[in-house]
C-alpha positions as CSV (number, residue, x, y, z in Angstrom):
1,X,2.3,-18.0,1.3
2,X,3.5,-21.1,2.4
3,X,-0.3,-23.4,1.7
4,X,-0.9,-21.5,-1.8
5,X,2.9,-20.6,-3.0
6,X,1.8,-20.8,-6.9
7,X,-1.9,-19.5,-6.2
8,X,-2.0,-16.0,-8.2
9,X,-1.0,-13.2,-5.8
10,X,-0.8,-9.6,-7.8
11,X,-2.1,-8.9,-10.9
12,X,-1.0,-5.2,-12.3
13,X,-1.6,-4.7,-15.9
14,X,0.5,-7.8,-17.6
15,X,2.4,-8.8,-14.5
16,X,1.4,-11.1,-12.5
17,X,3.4,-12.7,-9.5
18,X,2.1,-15.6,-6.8
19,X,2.1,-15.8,-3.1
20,X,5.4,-16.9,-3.0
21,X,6.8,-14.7,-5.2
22,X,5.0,-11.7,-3.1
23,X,6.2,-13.0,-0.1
24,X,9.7,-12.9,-1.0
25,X,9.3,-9.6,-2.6
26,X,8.0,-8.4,0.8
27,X,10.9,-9.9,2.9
28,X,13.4,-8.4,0.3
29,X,11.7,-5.3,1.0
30,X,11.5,-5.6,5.2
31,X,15.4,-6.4,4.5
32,X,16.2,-3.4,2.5
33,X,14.5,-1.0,5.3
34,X,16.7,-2.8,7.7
35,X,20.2,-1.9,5.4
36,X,19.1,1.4,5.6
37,X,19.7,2.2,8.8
38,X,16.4,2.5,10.0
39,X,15.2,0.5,13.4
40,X,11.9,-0.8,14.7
41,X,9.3,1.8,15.2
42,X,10.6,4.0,12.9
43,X,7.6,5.3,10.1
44,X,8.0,4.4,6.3
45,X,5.6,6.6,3.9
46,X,3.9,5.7,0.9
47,X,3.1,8.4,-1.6
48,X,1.4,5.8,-3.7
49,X,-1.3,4.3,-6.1
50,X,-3.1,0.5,-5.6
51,X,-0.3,-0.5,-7.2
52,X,2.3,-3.6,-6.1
53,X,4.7,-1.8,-4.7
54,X,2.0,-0.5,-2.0
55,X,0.7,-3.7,-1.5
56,X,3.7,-5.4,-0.8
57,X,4.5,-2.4,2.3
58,X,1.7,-3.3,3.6
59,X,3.8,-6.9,4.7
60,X,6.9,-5.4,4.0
61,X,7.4,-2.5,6.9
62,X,5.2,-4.7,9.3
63,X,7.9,-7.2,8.7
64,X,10.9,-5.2,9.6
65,X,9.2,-4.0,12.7
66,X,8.8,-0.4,11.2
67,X,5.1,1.4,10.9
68,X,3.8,2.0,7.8
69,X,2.5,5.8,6.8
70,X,0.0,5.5,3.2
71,X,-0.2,9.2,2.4
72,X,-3.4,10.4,0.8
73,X,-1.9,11.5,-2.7
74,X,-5.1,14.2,-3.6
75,X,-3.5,16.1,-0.5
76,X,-1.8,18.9,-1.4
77,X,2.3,19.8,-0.6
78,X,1.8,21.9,2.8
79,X,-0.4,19.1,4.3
80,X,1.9,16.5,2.9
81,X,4.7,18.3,4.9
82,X,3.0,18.2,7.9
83,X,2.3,14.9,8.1
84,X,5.8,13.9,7.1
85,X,7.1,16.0,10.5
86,X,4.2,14.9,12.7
87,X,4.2,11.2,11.5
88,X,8.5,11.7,11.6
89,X,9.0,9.4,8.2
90,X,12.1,8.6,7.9
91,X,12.0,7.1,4.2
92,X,9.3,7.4,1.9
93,X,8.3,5.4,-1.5
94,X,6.8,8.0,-4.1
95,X,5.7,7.0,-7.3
96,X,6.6,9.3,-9.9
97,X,3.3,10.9,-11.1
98,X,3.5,12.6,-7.6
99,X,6.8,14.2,-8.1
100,X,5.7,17.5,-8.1
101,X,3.9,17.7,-4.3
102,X,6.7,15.4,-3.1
103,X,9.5,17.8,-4.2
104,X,7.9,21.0,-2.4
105,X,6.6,18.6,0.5
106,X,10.2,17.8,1.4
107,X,11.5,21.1,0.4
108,X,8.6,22.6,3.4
109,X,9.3,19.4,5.8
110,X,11.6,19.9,8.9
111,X,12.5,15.9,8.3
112,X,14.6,14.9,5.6
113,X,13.3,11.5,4.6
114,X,15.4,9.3,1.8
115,X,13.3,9.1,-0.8
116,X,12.1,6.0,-3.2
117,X,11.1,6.5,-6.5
118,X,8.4,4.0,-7.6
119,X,9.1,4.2,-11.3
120,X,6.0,2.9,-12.9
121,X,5.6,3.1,-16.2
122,X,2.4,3.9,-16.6
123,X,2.5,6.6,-14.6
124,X,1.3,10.1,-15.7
125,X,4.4,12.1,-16.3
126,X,6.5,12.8,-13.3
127,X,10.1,12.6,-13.0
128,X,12.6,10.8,-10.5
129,X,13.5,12.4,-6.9
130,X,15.3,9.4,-5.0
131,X,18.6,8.0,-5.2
132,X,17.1,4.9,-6.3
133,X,14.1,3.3,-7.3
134,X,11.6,0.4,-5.8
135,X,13.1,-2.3,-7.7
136,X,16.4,-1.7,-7.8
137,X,16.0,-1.0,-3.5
138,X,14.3,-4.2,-2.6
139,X,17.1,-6.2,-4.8
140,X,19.4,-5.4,-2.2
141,X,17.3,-7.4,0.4
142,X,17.6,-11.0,1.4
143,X,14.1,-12.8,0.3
144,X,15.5,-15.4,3.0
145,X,15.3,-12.4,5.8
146,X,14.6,-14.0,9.0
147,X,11.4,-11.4,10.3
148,X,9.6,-11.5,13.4
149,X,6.3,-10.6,14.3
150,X,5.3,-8.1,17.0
151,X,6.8,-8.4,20.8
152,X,3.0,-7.3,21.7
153,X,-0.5,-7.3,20.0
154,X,-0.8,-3.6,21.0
155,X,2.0,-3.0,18.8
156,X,1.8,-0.2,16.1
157,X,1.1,-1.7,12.8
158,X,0.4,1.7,10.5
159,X,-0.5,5.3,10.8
160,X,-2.9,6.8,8.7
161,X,-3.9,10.6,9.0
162,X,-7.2,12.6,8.4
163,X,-8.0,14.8,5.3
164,X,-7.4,18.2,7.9
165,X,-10.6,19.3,6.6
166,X,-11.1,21.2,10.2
167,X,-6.7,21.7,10.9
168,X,-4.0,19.9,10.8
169,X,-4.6,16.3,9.8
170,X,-5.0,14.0,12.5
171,X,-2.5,10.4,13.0
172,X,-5.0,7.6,14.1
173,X,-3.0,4.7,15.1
174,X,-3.3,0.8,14.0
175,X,-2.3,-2.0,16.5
176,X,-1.2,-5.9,15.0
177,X,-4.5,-6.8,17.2
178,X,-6.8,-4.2,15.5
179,X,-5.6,-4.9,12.2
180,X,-6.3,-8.7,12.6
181,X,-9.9,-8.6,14.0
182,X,-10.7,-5.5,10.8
183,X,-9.0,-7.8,8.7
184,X,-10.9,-10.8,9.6
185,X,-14.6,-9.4,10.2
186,X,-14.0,-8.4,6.6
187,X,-14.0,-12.0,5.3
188,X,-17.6,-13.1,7.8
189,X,-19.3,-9.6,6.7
190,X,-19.1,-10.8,3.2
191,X,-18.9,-14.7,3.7
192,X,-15.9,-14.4,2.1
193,X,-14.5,-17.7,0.3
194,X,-11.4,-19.5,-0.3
195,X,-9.3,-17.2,-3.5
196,X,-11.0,-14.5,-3.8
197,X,-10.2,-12.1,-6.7
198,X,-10.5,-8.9,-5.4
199,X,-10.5,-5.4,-7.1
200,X,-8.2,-2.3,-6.0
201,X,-11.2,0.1,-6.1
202,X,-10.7,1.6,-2.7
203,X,-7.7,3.4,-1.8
204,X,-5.4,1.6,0.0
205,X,-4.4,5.2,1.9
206,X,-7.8,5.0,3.0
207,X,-8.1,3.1,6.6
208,X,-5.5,0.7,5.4
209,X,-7.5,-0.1,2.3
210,X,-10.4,-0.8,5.2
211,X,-7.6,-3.9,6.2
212,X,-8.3,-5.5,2.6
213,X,-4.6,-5.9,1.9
214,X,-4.7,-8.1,5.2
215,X,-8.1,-9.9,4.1
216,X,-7.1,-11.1,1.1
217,X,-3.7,-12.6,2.4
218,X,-5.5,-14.3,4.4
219,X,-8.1,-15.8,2.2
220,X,-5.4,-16.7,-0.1
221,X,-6.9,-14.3,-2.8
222,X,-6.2,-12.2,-5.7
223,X,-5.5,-8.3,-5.3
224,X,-6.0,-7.1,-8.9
225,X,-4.5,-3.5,-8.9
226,X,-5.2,-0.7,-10.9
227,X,-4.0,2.9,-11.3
228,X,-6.9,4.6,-11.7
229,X,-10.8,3.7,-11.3
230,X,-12.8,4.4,-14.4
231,X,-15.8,2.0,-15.7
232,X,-14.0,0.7,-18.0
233,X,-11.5,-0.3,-15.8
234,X,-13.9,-1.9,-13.6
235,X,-15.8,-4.1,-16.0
236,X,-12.2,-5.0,-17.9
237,X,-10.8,-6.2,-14.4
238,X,-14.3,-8.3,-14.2
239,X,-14.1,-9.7,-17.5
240,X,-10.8,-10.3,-17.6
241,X,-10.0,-11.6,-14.5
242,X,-13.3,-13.1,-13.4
243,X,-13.2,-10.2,-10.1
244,X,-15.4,-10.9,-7.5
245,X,-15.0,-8.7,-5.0
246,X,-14.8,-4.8,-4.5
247,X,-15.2,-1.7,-2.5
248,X,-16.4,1.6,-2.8
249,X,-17.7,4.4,-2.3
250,X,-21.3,5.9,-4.1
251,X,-19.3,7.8,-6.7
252,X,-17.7,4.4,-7.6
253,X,-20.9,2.3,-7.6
254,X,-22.5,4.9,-9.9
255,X,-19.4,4.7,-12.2
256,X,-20.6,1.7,-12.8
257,X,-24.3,1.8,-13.0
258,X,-24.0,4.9,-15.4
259,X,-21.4,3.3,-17.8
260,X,-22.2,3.1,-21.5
261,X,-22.0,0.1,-23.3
């Protein structure tokens, strides 16, 4: 943040915001967890797209010493439930088109978390749940917030939880030091450069995103984030903002191979 402060951050749609800009946003955001009352260690969820406001957690709870919980959104409310008892989230950002599971997820949760409406406007529907939304929470942090990194490398960085396919979903645990080496292999698997401008294809609820979030931070890159991944989409992103980089899986390669003109 500090080497490439005006260096294009975030792209979403027509906003765009640079590294420092990001990195205030996510010190505003480590803040605002802080005045809630919650302490180091505690788990903050995400019920959320690529979007921003996902992004920026991924720096943001890290920062404030809590451990960051992205929910996989296609699950439905019972499992969502369970993993906000088992992972014990005590606050969690939702964005709106997930209203619905959210509102019988808590409703079926022993934990109460506060919830955090992300309140995106291009959102499919959905209504409002929290007391407050994204923007108007973080503007109550200090950009200036004086964070510190982890007391030890084994530290827990995230949480992220199985599909339960076979049971209950399983919580598989990310240390600061696992996180790092992920996050860095990333860049010598794919010789990585200087800027990169990479494309929200892959989930960030998915293995951290596979550390991407991290990756791109540190090549002083470009996360361009979309809601949802279509062709067009895909090939838009590329044209319009010269991608280079992106993951996915075979259903999302052939997206692209079978697109029409």
């Amino acid at each position: 943040a500090r080497t490439c402060a005006d260096h294009t951050a975030v792209i979403y749609g027509d906003l765009q915001r640079s590294w420092s800009q990001t990195y205030a946003r996510c010190r505003q955001l480590a803040s605002a967890l802080t005045k809630t009352g919650l302490e180091k260690g505690d788990v903050v969820g995400y019920m959320a797209m690529n979007t921003p406001e996902l992004y920026e957690g991924h720096f943001g709870v890290p920062m404030a010493g809590m451990v960051l919980n992205a929910l996989n959104y296609r699950l439905d409310a019972r499992t969502i439930a369970y993993i906000i008892d088992h992972a014990e989230i005590k606050l969690l950002i939702t964005d709106r088109e997930f209203a619905a599971t959210v509102r019988e997820a808590v409703a079926l949760a022993k934990g109460n978390p506060v919830l955090i409406d992300i309140d995106d406007p291009d959102a499919d529907g959905g209504e409002l749940l929290g007391a407050q939304d994204y923007e108007a929470f973080i503007a109550s942090g200090d950009p200036e917030f004086a964070y510190s990194g982890p007391n030890d490398e084994w530290d827990t960085i995230s949480i992220n939880y199985t599909s339960g396919t076979t049971g209950n979903p399983k919580g598989v645990v990310y240390h600061y030091r696992g996180a790092y080496l992920n996050a860095i292999g990333n860049t010598l698997e794919w010789n990585m450069a200087a800027h990169p401008v990479y494309l929200w294809t892959l989930p960030m609820f998915h293995c951290n995103g596979w550390c991407f979030p991290w990756t791109v931070a540190a090549k002083a890159g470009t996360n361009v984030c979309i809601r949802k991944v279509t062709a067009a989409n895909i090939y838009n992103s590329i044209a319009d903002h010269n991608v280079d980089h992106l993951c996915g899986a075979p259903i999302v390669l052939s997206f692209m191979i079978d697109a029409t003109d």
